[in-house]
Rosetta silent file (secondary structure, phi, psi, omega in degrees, C-alpha in Angstrom):
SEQUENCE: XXXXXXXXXXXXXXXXXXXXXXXXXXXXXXXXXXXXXXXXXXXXXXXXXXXXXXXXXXXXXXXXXXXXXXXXXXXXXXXXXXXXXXXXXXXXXXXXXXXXXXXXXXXXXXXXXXXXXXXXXXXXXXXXXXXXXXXXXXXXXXXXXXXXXXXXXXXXXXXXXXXXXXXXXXXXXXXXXXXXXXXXXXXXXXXXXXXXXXXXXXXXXXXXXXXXXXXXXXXXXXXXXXXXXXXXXXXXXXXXXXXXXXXXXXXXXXXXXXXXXXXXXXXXXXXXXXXXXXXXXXXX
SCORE:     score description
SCORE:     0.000 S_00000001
   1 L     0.000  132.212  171.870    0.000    0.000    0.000 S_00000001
   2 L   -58.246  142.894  176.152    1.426    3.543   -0.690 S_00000001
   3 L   -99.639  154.027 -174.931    2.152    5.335    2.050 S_00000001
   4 L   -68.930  168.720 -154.177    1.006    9.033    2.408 S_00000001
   5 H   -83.013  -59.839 -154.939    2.887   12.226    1.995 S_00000001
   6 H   -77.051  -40.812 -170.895    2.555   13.438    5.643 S_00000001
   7 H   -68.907  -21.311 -179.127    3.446    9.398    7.368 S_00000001
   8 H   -66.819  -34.974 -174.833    6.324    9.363    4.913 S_00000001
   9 H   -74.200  -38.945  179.770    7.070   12.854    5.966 S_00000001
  10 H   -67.654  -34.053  136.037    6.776   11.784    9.856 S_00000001
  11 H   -22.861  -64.895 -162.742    9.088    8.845    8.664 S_00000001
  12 H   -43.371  -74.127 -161.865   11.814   11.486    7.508 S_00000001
  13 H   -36.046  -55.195 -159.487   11.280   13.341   10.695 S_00000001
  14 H   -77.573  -20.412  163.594   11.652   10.596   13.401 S_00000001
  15 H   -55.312  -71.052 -135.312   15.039    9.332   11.173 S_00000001
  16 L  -123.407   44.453 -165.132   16.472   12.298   10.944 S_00000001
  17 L   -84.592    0.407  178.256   15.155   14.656   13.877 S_00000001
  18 L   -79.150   -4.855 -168.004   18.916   14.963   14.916 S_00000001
  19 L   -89.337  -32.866  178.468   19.349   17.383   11.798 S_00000001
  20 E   -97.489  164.857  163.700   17.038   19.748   12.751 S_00000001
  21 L  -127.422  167.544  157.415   16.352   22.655   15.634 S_00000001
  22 L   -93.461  111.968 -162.392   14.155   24.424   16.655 S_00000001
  23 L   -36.579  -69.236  171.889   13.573   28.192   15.487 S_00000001
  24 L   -31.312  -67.046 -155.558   11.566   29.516   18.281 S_00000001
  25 L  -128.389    3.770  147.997   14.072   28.434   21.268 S_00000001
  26 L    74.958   12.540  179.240   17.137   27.109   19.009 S_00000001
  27 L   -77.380   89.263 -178.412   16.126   23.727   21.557 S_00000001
  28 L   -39.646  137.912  158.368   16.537   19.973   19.451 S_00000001
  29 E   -12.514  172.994  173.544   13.991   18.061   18.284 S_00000001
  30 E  -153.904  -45.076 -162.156   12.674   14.970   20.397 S_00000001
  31 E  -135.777  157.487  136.976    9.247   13.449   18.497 S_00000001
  32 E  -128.118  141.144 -173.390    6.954   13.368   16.376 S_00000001
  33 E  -117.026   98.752 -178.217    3.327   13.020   17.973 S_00000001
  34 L    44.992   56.933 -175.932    0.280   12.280   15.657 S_00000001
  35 L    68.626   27.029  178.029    2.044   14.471   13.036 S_00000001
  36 E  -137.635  122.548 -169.388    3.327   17.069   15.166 S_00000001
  37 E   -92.643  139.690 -153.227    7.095   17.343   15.433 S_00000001
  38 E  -143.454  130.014  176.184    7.891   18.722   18.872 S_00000001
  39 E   -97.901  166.512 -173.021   11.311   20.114   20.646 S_00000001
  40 L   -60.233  -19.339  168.762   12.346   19.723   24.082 S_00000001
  41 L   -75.204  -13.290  157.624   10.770   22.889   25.276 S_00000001
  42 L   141.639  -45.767 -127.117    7.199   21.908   24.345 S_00000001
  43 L   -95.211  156.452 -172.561    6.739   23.876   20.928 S_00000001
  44 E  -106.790  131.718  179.141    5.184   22.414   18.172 S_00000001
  45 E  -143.555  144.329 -155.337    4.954   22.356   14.559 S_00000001
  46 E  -119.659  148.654 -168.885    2.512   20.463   12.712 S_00000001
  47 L   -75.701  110.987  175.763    2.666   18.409    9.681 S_00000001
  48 L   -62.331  168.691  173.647    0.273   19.308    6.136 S_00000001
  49 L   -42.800  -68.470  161.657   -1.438   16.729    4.420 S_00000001
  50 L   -41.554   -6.561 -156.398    1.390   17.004    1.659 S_00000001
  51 L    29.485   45.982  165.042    3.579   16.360    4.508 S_00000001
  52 L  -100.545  161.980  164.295    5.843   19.619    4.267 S_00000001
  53 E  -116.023 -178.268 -177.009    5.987   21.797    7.562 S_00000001
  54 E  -114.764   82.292 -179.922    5.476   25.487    8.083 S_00000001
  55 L   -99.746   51.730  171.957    8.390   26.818   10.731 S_00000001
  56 L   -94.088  171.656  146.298    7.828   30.856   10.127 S_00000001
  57 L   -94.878   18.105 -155.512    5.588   32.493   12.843 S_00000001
  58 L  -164.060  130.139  159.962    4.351   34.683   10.399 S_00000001
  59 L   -56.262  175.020 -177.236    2.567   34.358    6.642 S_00000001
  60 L  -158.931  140.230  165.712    5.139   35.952    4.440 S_00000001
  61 L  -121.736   96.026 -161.199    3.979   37.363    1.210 S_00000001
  62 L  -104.246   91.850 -177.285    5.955   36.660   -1.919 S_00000001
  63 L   -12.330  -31.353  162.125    5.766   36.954   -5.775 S_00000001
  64 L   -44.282   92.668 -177.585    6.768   33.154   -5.729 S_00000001
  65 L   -94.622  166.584  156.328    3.625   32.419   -7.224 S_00000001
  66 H   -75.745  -52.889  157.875    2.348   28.869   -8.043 S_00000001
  67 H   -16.980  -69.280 -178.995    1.448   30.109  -11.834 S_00000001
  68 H   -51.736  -54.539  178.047    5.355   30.973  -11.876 S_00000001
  69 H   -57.560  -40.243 -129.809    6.970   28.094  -10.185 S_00000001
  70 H   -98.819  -14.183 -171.341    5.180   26.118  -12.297 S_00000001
  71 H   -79.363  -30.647  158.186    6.403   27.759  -15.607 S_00000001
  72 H   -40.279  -65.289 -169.798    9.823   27.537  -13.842 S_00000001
  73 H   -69.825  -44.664  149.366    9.418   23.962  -13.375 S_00000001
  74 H   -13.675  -60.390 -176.088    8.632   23.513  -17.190 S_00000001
  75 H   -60.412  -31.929 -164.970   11.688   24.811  -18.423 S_00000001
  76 H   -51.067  -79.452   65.955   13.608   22.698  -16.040 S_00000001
  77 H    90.870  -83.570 -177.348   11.615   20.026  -16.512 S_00000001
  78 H   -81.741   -4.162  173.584   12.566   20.483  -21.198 S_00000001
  79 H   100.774   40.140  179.397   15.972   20.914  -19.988 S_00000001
  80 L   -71.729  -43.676 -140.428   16.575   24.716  -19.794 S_00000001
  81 L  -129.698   16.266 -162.195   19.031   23.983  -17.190 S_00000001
  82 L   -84.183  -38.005  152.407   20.601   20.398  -17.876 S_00000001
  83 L   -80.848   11.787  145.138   24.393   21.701  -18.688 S_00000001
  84 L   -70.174  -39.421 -166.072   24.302   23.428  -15.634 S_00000001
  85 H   -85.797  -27.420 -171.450   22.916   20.472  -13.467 S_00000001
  86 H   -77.995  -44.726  179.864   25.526   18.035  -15.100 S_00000001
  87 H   -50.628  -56.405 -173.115   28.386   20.682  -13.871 S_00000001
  88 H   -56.997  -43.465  162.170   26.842   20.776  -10.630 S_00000001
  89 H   -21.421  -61.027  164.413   26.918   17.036  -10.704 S_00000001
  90 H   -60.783  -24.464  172.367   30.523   16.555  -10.150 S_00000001
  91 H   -70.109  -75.483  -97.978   30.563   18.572   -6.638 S_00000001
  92 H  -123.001  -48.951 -170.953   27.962   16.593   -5.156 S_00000001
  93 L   -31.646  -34.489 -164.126   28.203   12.922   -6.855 S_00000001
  94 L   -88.928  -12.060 -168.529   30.541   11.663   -3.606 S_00000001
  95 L   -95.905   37.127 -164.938   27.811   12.789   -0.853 S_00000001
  96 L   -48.690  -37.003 -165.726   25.865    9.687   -1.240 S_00000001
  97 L  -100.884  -40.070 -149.411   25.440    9.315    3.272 S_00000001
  98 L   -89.617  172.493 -172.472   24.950   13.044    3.252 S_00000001
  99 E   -81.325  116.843 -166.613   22.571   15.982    4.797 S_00000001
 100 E  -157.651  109.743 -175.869   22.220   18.122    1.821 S_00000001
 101 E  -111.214  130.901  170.790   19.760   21.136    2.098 S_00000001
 102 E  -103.934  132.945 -162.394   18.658   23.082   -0.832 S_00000001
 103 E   -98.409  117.441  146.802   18.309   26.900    0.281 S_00000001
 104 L    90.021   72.282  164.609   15.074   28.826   -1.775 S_00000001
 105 L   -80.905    2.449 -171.356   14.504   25.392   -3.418 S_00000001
 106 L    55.931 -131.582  156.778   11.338   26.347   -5.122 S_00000001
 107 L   -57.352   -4.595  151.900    9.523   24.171   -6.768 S_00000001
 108 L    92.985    3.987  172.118   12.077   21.209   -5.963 S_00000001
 109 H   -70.051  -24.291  177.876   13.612   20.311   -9.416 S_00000001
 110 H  -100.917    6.950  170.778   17.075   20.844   -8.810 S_00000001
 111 H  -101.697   -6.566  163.517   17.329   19.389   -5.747 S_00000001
 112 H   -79.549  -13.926  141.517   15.222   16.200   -7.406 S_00000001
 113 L   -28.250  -78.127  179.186   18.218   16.508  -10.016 S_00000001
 114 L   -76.604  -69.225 -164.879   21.315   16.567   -7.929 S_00000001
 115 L   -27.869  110.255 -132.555   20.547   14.506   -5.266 S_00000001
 116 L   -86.867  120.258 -133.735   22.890   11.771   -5.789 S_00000001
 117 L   -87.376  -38.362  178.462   20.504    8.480   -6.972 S_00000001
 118 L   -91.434  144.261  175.710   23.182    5.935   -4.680 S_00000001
 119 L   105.697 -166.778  172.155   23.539    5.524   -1.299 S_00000001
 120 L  -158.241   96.229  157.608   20.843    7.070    1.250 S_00000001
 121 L   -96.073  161.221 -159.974   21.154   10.892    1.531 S_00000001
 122 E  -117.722  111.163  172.415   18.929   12.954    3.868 S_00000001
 123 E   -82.245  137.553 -175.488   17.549   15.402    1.283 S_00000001
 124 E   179.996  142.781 -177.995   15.387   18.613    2.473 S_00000001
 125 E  -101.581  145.142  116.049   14.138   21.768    0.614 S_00000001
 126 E  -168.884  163.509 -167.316   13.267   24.325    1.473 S_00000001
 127 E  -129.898 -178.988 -168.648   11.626   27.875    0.500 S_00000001
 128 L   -77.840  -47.411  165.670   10.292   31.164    1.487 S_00000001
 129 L   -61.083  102.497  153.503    7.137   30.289   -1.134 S_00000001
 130 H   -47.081  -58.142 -157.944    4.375   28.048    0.555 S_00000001
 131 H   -69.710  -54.318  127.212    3.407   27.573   -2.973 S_00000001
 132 H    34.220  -97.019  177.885    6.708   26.355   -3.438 S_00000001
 133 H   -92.443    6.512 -175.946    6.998   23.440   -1.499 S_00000001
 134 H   -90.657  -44.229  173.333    3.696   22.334   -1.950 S_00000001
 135 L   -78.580   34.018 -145.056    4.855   21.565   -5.583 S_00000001
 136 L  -134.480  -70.706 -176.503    7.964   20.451   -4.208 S_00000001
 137 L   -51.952   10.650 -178.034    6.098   17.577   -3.118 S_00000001
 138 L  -105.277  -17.574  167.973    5.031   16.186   -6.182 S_00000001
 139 L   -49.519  147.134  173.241    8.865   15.196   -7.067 S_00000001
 140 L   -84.923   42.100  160.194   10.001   11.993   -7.740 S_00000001
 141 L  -128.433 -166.830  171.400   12.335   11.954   -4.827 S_00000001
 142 L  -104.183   97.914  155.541   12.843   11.076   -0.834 S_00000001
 143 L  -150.687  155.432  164.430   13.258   14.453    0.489 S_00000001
 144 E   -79.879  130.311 -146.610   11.759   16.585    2.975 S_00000001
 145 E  -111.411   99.351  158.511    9.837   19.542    2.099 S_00000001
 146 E  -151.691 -178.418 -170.545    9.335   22.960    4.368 S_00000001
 147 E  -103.183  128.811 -173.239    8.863   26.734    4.382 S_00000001
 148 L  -142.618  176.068  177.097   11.620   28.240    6.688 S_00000001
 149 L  -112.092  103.341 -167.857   13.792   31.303    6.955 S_00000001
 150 H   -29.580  -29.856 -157.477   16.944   31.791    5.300 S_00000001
 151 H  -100.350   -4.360  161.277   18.156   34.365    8.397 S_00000001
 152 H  -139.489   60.611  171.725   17.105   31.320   10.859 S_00000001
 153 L   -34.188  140.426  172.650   17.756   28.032    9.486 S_00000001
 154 L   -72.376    4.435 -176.518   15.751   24.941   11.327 S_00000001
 155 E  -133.629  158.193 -178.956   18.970   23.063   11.659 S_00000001
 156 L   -55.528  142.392 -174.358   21.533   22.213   13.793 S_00000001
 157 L   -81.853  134.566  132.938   24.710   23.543   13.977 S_00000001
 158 L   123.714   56.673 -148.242   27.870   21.854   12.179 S_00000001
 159 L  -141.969  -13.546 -164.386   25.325   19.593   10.634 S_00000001
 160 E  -121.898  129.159 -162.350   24.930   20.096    7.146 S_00000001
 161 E  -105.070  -42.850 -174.760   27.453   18.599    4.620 S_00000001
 162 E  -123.731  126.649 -160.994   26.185   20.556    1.465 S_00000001
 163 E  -116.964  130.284 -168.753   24.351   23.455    0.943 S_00000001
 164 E  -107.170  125.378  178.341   22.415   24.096   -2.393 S_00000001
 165 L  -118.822   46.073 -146.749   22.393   28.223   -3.154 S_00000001
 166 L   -88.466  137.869  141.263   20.904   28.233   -7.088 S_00000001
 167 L    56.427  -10.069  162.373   19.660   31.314   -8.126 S_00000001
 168 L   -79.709  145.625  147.153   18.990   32.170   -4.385 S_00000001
 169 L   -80.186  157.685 -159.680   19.805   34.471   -1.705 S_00000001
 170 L   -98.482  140.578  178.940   22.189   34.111    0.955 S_00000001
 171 L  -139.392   86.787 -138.363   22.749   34.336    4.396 S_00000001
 172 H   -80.465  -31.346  105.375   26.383   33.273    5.115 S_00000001
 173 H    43.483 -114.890  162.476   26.099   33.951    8.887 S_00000001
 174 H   -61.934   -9.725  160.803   24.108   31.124    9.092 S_00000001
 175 H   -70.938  -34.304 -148.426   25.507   28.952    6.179 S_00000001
 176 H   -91.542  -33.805 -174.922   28.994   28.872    8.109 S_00000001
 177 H   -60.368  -53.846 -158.318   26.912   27.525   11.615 S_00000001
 178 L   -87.638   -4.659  171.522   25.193   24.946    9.976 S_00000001
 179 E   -71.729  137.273  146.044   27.987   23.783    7.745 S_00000001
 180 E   -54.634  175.977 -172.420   29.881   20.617    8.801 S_00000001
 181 E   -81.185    6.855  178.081   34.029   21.539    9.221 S_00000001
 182 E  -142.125   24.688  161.776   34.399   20.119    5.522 S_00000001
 183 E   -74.696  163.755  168.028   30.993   21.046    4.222 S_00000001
 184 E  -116.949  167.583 -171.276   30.285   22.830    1.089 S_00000001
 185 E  -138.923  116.921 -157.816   28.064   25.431   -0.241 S_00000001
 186 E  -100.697  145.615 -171.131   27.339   25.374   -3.825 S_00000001
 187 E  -153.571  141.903 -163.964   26.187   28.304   -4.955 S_00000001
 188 E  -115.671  161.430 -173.319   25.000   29.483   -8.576 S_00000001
 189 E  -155.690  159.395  179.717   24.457   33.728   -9.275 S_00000001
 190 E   -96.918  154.014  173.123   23.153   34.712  -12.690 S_00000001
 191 L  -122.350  179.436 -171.295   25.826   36.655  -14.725 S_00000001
 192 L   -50.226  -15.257 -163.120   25.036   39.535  -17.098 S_00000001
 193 L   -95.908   -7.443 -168.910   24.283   37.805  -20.263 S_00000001
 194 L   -54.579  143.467 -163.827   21.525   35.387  -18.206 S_00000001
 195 L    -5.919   84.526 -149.421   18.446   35.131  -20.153 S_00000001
 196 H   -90.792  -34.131  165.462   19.531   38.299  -21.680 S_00000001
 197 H   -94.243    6.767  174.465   16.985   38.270  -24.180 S_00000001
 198 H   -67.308  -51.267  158.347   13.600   37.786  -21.841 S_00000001
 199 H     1.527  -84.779  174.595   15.827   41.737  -20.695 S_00000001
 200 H   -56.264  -18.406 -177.241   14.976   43.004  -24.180 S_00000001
 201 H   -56.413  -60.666 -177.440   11.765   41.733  -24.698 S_00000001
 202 H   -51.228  -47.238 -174.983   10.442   43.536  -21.418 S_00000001
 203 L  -121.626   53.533 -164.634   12.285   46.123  -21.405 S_00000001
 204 L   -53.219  -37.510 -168.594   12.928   47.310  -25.145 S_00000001
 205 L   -92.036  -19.418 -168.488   12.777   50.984  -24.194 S_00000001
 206 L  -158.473  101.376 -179.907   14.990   50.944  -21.380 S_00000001
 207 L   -73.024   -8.258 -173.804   18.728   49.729  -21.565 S_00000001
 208 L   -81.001  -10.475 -174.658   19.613   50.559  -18.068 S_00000001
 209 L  -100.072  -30.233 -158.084   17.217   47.189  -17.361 S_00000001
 210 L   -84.210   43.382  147.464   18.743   44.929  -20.402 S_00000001
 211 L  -155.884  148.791  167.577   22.067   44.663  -18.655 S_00000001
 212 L  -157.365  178.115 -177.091   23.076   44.255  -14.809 S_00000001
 213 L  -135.513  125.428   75.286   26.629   42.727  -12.733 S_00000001
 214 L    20.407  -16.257 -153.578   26.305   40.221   -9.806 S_00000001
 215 H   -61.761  -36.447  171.497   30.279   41.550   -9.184 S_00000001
 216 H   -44.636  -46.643 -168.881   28.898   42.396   -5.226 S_00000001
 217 H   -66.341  -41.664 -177.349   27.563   39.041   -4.823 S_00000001
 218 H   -57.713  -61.341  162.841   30.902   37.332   -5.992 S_00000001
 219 H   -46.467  -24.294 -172.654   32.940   39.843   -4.091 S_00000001
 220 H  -103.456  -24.417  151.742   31.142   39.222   -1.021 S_00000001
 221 H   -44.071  -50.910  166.960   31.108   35.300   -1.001 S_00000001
 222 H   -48.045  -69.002 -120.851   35.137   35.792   -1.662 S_00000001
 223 H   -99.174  -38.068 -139.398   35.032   37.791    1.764 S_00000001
 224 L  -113.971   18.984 -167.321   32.660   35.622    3.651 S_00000001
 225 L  -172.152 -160.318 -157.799   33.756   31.727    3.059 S_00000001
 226 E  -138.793  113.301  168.520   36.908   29.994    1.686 S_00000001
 227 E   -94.644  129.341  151.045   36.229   29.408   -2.782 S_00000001
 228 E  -104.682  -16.424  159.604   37.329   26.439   -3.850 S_00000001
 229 E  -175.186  136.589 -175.096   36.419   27.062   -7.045 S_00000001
 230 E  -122.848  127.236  170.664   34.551   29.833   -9.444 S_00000001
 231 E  -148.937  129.002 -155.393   33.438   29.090  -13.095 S_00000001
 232 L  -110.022  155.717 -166.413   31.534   30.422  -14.928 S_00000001
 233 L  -133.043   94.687  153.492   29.309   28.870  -17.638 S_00000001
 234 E  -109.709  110.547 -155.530   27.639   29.893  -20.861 S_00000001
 235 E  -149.864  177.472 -159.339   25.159   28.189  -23.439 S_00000001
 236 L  -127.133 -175.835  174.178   22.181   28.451  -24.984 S_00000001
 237 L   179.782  135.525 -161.996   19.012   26.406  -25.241 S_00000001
 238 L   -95.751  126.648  177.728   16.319   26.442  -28.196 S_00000001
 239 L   -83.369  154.133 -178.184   13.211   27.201  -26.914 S_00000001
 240 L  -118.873 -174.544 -176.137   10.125   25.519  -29.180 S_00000001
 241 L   -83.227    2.445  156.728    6.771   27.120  -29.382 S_00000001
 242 L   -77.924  -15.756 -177.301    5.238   25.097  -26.548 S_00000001
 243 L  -110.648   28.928  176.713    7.704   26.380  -24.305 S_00000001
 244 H   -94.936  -36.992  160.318    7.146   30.447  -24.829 S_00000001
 245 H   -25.414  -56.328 -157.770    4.511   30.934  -22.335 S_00000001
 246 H   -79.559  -25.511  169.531    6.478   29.462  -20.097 S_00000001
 247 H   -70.774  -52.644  171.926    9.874   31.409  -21.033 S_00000001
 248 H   -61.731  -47.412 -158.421    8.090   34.302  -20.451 S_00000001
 249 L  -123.639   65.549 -171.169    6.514   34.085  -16.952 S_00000001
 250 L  -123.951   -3.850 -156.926    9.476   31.730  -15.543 S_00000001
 251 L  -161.825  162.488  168.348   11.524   34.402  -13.848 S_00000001
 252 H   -53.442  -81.445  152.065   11.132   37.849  -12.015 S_00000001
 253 H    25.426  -59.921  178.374   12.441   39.506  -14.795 S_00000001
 254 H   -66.472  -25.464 -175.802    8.857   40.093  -15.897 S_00000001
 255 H   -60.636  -13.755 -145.594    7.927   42.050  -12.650 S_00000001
 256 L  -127.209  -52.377 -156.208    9.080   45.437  -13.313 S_00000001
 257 L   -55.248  143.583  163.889    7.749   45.212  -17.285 S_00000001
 258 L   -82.723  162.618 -175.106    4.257   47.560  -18.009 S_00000001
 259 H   -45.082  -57.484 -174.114    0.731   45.673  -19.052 S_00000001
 260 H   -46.225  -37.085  179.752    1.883   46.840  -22.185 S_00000001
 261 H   -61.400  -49.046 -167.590    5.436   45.372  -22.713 S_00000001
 262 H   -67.467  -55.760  171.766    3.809   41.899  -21.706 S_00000001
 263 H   -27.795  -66.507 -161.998    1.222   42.458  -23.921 S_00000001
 264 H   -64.090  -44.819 -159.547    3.205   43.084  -27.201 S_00000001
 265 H   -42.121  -23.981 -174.521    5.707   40.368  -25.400 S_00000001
 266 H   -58.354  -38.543 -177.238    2.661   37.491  -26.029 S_00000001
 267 L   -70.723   -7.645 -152.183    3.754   38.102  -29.748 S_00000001
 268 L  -123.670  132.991  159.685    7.101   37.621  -29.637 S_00000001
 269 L  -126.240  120.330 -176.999    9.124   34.227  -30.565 S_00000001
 270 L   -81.678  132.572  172.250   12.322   33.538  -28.621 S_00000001
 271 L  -100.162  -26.228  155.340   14.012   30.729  -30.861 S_00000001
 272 L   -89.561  176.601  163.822   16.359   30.853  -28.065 S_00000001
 273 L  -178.868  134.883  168.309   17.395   32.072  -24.294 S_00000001
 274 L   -99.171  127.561 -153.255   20.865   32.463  -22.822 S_00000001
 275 E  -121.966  110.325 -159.058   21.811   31.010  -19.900 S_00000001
 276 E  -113.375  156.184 -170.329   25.286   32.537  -18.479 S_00000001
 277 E  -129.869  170.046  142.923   26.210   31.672  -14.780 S_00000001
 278 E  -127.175  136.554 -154.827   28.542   31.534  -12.464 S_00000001
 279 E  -125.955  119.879 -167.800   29.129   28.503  -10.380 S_00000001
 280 E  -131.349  151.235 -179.009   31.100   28.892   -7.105 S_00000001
 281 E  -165.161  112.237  172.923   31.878   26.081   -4.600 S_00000001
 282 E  -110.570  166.940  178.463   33.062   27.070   -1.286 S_00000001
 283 E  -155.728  170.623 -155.965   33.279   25.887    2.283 S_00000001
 284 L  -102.967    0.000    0.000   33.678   27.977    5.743 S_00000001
């Protein structure tokens, strides 16, 4: 008989309740009680249907739409992203026993990607976007799914062997506590030429939007961790005419653009989209 999302999830928990803390009083885990995973000071957090949990104290409201993620998860999904994910491969391929959390995981494809198919690694998501992990949970892997806070990770310190940072923000702070002393942090930043022409579509009229630099983000990783290596990566990837919808309203990008730009933008066929990166893989 299949088992359900939340006892599978209450599985995960009661394995691997040594991985996590608790936000509220920074106290370890102890249980899980009729789907409610509980720390030694009493507090509680209770398990969805989908079996992800919710440990903010607060709604949070975020442009991470489900409509978006899901157009996100398309491209992935045709392979928008598959010479990136093979590069990324090679870091990770060796962590087969390990705790490997993907930070602002979205919609959960690249950490149903990477996660390394041998072995038994203790996999966990997680995002800012309820909507998010709720599609998270529809992957075809064993991982754990919740909505948490980047500036107060749910885990333990020295605890974490790998850290996934794609296309996410950072909080290094708290990456270097929760890092084991030989963990890594992988961490991907868009570089100027990244989907350089959704840039032009939107914003045809205004060149100070079709170009931007990441050089802060780079610079400040260099300051705040130990690089073991930075490379950067550029290719291309032919979009077909089933995937333009989705090309469009895949990325932020779009957020700033007037009714009008999207409008004409419906009209427009990208034969193409570029995707330039940088790939950095550090430890603290």
């Amino acid at each position: 008989m299949l088992q359900k999302k939340i006892d599978r999830a209450a599985d995960f928990l009661t394995n691997y309740k040594q991985v996590f803390r608790c936000p509220l009083c920074k106290e370890e885990f102890v249980a899980v009680e009729q789907h409610d995973f509980c720390c030694q000071s009493g507090h509680k957090f209770d398990l969805s249907k989908k079996g992800t949990l919710f440990f903010l104290t607060h709604q949070v409201q975020t442009d991470y739409n489900k409509e978006m993620l899901s157009h996100r998860q398309n491209m992935i999904q045709a392979g928008l992203y598959e010479e990136l994910i093979q590069t990324l491969k090679g870091s990770i391929a060796h962590l087969n026993q390990a705790v490997i959390v993907d930070v602002g995981c979205g919609e959960g494809s690249f950490l149903s990607k990477l996660a390394p198919k041998e072995g038994k690694a203790c996999n966990i998501g997680f995002d800012i976007s309820k909507a998010g992990v709720q599609l998270a949970t529809n992957q075809e892997i064993d991982a754990f799914w919740c909505v948490a806070d980047l500036t107060n990770l749910p885990f333990q310190t020295n605890r974490v062997d790998c850290l996934l940072n794609i296309f996410s923000p950072s909080h290094y702070e708290e990456f270097r506590r929760v890092l084991t002393q030989d963990g890594l942090l992988i961490k991907v930043i868009p570089e100027s030429g990244y989907l350089k022409e959704l840039r032009a579509l939107f914003y045809e009229d205004q060149e100070t939007k079709q170009s931007y630099s990441n050089q802060l983000v780079l610079e400040k990783i260099h300051k705040e961790m130990t690089v073991l290596s930075s490379e950067r990566k550029t290719y291309t990837f032919k979009v077909t005419k089933e995937l333009q919808a989705s090309l469009r309203g895949m990325s932020p990008i779009q957020w700033g653009a007037t009714a009008e730009a999207k409008k004409q933008a419906e009209q427009v066929f990208i034969p193409e989209i570029t995707v330039d990166v940088h790939i950095i893989v550090a430890k603290k």
